[in-house]
N, C-alpha and C positions, 0 to 999 in steps of 0.2 A: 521596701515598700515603694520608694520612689526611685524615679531615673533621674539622669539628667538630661541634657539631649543628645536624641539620635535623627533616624533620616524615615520618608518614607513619599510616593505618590498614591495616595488612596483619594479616592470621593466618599466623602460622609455621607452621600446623599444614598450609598448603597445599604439597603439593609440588615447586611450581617456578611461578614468576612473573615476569612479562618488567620491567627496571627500563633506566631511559636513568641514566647518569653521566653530571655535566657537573663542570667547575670554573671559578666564580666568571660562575655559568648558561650558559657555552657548552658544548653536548653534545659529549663525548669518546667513547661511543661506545654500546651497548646490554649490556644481559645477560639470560638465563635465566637466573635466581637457582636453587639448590637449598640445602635447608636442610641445613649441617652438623652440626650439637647445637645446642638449642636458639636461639638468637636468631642464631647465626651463619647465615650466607648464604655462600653465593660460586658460581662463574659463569666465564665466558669471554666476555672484549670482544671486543664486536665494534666495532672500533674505527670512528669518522668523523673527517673533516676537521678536528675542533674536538681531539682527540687530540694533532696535529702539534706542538701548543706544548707540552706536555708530556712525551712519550715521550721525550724526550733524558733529563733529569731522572729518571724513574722506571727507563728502562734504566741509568744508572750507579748510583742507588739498588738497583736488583733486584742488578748484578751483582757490587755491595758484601757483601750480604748473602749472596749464592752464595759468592763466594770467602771467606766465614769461614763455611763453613756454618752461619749462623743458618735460615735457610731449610727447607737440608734439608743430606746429605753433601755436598761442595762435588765438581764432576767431579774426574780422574784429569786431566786436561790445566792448567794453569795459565790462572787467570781472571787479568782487569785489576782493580785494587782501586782505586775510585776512594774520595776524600776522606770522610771519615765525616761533612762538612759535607754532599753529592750525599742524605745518607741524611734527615739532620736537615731537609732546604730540601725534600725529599718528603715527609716525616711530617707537615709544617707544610700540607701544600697542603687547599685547603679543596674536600674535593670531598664530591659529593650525590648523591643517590638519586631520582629521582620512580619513581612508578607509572606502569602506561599510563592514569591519567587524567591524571596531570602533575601529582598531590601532592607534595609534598615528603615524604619521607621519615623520620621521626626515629631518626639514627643515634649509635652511640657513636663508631665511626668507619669509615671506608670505605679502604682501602685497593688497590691497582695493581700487581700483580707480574709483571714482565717475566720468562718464562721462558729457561732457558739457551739451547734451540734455540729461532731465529729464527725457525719454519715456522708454533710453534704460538702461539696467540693468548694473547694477556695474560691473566692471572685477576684478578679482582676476590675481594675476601675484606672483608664489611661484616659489625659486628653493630649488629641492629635494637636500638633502644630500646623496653623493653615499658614502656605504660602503667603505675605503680603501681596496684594493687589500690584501691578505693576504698571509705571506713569504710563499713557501715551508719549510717544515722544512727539515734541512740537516742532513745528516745521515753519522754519525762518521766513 
């Protein structure tokens, strides 16, 4: 569910931009990124083949956090609350960002949330890492 850091030049200022997710460089799936507040990003995967190792992992992590509604309210039907280890063994996954040039990204973290209904696609929720501001240099 989380990364740690990678690379990237993007302006947040744009309003939506195509990003491939991978974990540990195999692609897990794509996204249209759209900007949430400032450096936040997030999106809906479109998941591929490289997903499959992972999805177990981030569904019992997603449905950990549904059923204490950290997320959001938890539904009206009783969820399965798997191990709060399922949650920590996702937070830990190193997963990335490129652009459609194939940059690496530089993120604070990238995270994967399996929604409650099965129909709709996973969201991704990344905040960019912005440049620091750079001195002028002073002149003697």
């Amino acid at each position: 569910m989380s990364s740690g850091n990678t690379s990237i030049h993007i302006s947040v200022a744009l309003p939506a931009e195509e990003f491939l997710v991978s974990h540990r460089g195999i692609p897990v799936g794509r996204m249209r990124a759209r900007v949430i507040e400032g450096a936040l990003i997030c999106g809906e995967l479109r998941a591929e083949a490289g997903y499959d190792g992972i999805r177990d992992l981030i569904r019992q992590a997603s449905a950990s956090l549904w059923a204490v509604g950290f997320l959001a309210k938890s539904p009206a039907q009783p969820q399965p609350v798997f191990p709060a280890a399922a949650v920590s063994r996702a937070a830990e996954l190193p997963l990335e960002l490129q652009d459609e040039l194939g940059a690496l990204v530089w993120t604070d973290f990238v995270n994967i949330i399996e929604l409650p209904n099965p129909a709709e696609l996973p969201m991704v929720i990344a905040r960019l890492r912005l440049a620091p501001a750079r001195t002028a240099a002073r002149v003697a």
